[in-house]
C-alpha positions in Angstrom: 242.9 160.1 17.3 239.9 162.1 19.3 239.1 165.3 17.7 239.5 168.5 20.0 235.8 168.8 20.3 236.4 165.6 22.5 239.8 166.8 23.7 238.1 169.9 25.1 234.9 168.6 26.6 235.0 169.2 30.6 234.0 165.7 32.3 231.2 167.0 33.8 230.1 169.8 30.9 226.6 168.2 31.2 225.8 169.4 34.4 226.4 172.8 33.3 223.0 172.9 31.9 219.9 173.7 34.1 217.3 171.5 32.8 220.2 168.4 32.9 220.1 169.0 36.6 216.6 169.1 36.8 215.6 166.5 34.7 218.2 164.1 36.4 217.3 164.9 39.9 213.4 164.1 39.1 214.5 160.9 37.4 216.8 160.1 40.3 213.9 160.9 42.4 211.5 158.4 39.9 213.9 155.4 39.9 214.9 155.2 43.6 211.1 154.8 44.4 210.7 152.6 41.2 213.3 150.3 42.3 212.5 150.2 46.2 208.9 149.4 45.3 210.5 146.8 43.1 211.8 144.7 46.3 208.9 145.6 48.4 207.4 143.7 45.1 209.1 140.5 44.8 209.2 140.1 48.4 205.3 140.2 48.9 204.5 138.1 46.1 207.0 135.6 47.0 205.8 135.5 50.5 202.7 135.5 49.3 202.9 132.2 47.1 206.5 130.8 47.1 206.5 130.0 43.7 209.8 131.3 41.1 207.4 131.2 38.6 205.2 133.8 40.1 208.2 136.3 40.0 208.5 135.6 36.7 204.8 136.8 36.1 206.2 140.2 37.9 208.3 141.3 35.8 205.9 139.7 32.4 202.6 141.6 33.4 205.3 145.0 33.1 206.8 143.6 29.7 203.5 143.3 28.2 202.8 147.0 28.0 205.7 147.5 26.4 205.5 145.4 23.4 201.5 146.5 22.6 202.3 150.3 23.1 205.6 150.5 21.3 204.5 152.0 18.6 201.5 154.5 20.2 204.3 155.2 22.9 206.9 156.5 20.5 205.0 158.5 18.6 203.5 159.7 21.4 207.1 161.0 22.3 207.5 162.8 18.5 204.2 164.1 18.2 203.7 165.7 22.1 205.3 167.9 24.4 207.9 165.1 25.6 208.7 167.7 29.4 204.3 166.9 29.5 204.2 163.8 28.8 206.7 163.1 31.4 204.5 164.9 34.2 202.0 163.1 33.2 203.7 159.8 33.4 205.2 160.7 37.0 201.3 161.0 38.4 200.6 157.8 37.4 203.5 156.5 39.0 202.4 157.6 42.0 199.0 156.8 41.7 200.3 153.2 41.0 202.2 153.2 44.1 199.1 154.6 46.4 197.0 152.0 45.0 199.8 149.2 46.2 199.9 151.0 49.6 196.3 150.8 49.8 196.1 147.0 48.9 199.0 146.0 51.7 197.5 147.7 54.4 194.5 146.2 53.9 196.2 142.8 54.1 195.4 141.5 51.1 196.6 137.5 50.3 196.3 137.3 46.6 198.7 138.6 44.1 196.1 139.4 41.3 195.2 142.3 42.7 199.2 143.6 42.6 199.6 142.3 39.3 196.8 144.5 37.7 198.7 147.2 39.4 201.9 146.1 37.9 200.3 146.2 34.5 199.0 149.6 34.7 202.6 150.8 36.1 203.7 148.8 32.8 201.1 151.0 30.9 203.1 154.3 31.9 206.6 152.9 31.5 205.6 152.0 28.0 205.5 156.1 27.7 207.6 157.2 30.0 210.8 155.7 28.6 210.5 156.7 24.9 209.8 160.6 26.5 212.7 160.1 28.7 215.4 159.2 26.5 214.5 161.7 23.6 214.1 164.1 25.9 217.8 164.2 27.0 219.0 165.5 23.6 217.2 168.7 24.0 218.2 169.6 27.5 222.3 169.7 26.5 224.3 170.4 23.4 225.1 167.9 21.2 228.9 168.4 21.9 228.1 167.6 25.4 225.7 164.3 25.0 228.0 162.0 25.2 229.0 163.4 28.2 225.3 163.7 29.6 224.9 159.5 28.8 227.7 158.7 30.7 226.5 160.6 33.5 223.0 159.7 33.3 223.7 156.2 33.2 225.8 156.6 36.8 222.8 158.7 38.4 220.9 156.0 37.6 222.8 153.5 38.9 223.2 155.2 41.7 219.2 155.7 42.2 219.1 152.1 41.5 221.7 151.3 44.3 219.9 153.3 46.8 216.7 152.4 45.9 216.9 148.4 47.0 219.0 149.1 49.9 216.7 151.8 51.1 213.2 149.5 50.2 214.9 146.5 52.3 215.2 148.4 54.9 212.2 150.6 55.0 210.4 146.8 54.7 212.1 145.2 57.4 212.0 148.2 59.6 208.4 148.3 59.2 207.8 144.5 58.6 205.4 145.2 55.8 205.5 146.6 52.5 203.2 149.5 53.0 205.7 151.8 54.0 207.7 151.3 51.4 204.8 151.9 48.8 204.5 155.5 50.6 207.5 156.6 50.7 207.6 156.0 46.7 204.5 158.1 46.4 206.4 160.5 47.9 209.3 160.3 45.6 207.5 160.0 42.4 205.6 163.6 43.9 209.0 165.1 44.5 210.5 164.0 40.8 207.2 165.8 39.2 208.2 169.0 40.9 211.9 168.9 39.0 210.4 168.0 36.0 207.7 170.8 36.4 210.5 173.5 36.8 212.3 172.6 33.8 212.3 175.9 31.0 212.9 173.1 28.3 209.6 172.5 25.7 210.3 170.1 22.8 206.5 171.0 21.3 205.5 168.8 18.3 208.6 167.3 16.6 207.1 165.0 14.3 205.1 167.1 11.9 203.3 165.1 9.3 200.2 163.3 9.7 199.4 159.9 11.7 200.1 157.2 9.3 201.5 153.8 9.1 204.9 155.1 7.7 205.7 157.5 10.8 204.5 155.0 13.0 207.0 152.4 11.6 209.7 154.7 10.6 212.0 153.9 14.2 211.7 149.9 13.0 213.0 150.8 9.8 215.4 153.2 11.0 216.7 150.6 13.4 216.7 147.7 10.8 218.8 149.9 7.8 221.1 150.9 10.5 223.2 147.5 11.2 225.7 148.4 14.1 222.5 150.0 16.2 220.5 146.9 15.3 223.6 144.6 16.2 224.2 146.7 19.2 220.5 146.5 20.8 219.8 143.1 20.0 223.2 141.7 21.2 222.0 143.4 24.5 218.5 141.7 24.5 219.3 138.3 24.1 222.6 138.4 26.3 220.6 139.7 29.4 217.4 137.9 28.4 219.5 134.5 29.0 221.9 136.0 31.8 219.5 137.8 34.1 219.5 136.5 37.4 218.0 139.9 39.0 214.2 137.8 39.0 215.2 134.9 40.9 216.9 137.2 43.8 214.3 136.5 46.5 215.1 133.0 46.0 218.8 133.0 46.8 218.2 135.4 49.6 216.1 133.1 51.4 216.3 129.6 50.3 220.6 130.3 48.7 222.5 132.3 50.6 219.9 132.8 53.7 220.1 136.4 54.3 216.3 137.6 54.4 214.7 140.9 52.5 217.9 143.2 54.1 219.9 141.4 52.1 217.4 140.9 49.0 218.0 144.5 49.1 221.7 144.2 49.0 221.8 141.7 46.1 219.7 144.2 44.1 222.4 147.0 44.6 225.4 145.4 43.9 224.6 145.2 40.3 223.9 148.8 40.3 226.9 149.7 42.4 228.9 148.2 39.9 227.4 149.7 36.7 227.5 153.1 38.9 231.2 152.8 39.0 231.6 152.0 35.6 229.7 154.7 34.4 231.8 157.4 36.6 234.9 156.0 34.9 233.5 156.2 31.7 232.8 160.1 32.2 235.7 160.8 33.0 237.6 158.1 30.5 235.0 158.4 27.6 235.8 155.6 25.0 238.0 156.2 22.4 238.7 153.2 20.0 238.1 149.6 19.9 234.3 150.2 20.9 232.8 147.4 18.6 235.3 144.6 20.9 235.1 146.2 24.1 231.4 145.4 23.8 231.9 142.4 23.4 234.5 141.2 25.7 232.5 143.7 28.3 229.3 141.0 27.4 231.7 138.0 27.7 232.8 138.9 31.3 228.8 139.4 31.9 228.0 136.1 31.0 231.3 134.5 33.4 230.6 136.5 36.1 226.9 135.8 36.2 227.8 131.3 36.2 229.9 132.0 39.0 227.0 133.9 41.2 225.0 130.7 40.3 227.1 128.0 41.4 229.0 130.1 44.7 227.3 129.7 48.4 229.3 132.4 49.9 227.4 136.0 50.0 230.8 137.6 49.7 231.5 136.1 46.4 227.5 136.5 44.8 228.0 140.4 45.9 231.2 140.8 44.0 229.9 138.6 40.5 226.8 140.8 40.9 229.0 144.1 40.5 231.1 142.3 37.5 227.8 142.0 36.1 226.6 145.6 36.7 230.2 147.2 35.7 230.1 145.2 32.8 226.9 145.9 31.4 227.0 149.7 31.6 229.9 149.1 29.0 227.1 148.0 26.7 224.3 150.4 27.5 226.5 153.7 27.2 227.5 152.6 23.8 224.3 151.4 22.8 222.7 154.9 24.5 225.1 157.1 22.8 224.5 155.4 19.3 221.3 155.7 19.2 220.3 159.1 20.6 222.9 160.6 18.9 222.8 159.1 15.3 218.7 159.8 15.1 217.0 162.9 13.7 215.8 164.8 16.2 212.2 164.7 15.1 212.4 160.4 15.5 214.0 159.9 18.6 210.7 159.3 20.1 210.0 156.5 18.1 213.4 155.1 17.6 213.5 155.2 21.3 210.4 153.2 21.3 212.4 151.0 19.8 215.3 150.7 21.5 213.0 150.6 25.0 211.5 147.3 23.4 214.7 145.4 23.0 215.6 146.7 26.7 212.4 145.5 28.3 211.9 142.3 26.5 215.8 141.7 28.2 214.9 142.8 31.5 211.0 142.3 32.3 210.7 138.7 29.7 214.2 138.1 31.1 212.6 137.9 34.3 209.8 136.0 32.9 212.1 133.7 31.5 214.1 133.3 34.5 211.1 132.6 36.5 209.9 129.5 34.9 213.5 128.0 34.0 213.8 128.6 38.2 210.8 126.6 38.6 211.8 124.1 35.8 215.4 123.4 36.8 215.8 125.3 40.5 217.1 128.6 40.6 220.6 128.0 39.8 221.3 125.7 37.1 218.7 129.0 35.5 221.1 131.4 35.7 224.2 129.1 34.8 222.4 128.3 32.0 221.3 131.4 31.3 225.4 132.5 32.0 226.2 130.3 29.5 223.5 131.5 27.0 225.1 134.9 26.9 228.6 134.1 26.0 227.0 131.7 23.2 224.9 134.9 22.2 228.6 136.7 22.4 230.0 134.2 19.7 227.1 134.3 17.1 226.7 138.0 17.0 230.4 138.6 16.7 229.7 136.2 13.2 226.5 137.8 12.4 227.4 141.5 13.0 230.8 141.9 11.6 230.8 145.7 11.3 229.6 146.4 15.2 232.9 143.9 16.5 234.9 146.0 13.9 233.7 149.6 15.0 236.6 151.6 16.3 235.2 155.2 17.3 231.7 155.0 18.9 230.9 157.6 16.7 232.9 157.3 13.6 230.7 159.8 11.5 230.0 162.4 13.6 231.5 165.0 12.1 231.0 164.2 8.4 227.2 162.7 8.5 223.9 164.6 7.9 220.9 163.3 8.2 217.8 165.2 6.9 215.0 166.0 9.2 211.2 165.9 8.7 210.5 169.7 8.3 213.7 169.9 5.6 216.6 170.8 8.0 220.0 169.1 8.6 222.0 167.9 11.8 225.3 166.2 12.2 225.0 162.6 14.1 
């Protein structure tokens, strides 16, 4: 039965809070120029070459980061000002984006010089997310997170809808990608300003020294704590195999035939649908059965993510890509609500880290991956076999991770639980 606490939580409680409306219009802000400079992206560079396997290299070059800086970056997030940190990481953004502005309008015919751009905006992601993610915690009440995660996650997918649609049209308006590289300066300005204006300052959480013990302490959170470790991993390797997001400039032009405007509408519908998902989750916040619901939610990932391989009619690839968005939000708000919540306060930087590893090795290697098994095997027996991947992934984590197919509540120790925290006190998870 749901407690009252849950009972009496308003679906949008969250946006009570002042620095939750701040800090989600500046990351709104961030990811809708983040994700139309991500189509201006694979656009150029496949334009620029026409190789898959160079659009695997775009989203590899960005993974990179991520897997050097873990660490650094998520103690970073423990040991600094997260709100400053997060300024910081918004200027670089922008930076990054003037410097790919620069580069197209100067005409430039080699993709080196936008993959050493790429790696620095890898550089600042590395940091970003960590900060990002622990941050959330501290700008609502814990009887309202679970709230803020669902709503996050829409706002997000939101952002992440509008972004493609608005940076295929801004690049075929403009027939370039320059404009599009502007106008994300422009966000990325705008988002610092919300995040400037936000009263919220975390200080230092983490308080003892630099060692190799805090450093490591979110791996071996992660690795005593079974059901987060089933949960993140289950998520890495089923979109590592079933992401066809990398390999969308192929079907728009060679596939399905419907230029960048519709690049840009392929890379919404996934969003659209996770959008939707995570509005209906708000407002119809899981209850029970959370440990199968992720996994049938990854099953129907890995079915609807075949049948956008094998179909040739745009109507059909738009509706399997919002299966594919609606149901992976299923997955990331209980993996997001599991681990913010059930960490001490003074790790979530580093577990974060963590977390943010297993997310990008799915996404940015995923594209990596999908870029050379598109130009191994063509781009769609890639993602059916990568579709097919997945729901193998489904069966052998079901055997492997008994206790996360057999969790009922998402949070079945909320209430009882205390953890201790570095300087001695104690908070429920």
């Amino acid at each position: 039965m749901p407690t009252a606490a849950e009972i009496s939580v308003s679906p949008r409680a969250a946006f009570q809070h002042r620095d939750f409306r701040l800090f989600q219009a500046g990351r709104a802000l961030s990811i809708v120029g983040s994700e139309m400079q991500s189509v201006a992206v694979g656009w150029q560079v496949f334009q620029i070459t026409h190789r898959p396997l160079d659009l695997g290299y775009v989203g590899l070059v960005q993974f990179l980061p991520g897997i050097l800086l873990s660490l650094p970056a998520g103690h970073a997030a423990d040991r600094f000002d997260r709100r400053g940190v997060l300024l910081a990481c918004n200027v670089s953004y922008a930076f990054c984006s003037l410097l790919l502005f620069l580069q197209a309008r100067a005409g430039i015919h080699s993709v080196l010089p936008i993959f050493a751009v790429l790696l620095l905006i890898g550089i600042t992601r590395a940091f970003s997310g960590p900060v990002s993610q622990a941050l959330v915690p501290q700008v609502v009440p814990q009887e309202h997170f679970g709230n803020a995660v669902a709503w996050g996650a829409s706002i997000f997918q939101v952002a992440s809808v509008v972004g493609p649609a608005l940076g295929g049209l801004i690049y075929g308006w403009a027939h370039g990608a320059y404009s599009v590289y502007a106008t994300a300066v422009c966000m990325y300005s705008a988002a610092f300003s919300f995040i400037l204006m936000m009263h919220v300052r975390t200080g230092r959480m983490e308080t003892r020294d630099v060692s190799l013990e805090t450093v490591l302490a979110g791996f071996r959170y992660v690795w005593q704590e079974k059901i987060i470790l089933g949960s993140i991993s289950l998520d890495l390797f089923a979109v590592l195999l079933g992401g066809a997001v990398a390999l969308l400039p192929v079907f728009a032009q060679d596939i399905l035939h419907i230029g960048p405007r519709g690049l840009g509408l392929l890379r919404s519908m996934p969003a659209a649908g996770a959008a939707l998902m995570a509005v209906w989750l708000a407002y119809r916040p899981l209850r029970r059965r959370a440990g199968v619901t992720m996994f049938i939610a990854i099953t129907i990932f890995g079915v609807a993510t075949i049948v956008f391989g094998i179909s040739r009619s745009v109507v059909v690839s738009l509706i399997a890509l919002f299966v594919i968005g609606a149901s992976d939000m299923i997955s990331v708000v209980i993996r997001s609500t599991l681990v913010q919540i059930a960490t001490p306060p003074a790790m979530r930087g580093r577990v974060s880290a963590v977390n943010l590893l297993f997310i990008g090795a799915s996404n940015e290697f995923g594209q990596f991956e999908s870029g050379i098994t598109g130009q191994w095997f063509g781009a769609v027996p890639a993602v059916v076999l990568g579709g097919v991947g997945t729901l193998l992934v489904v069966g052998v984590w079901s055997l492997i991770f008994p206790s996360l197919r057999q969790m009922d509540r998402l949070l079945p120790k909320l209430e009882t639980q205390v953890i201790p925290e570095a300087a001695g006190q104690q908070e429920p998870i």
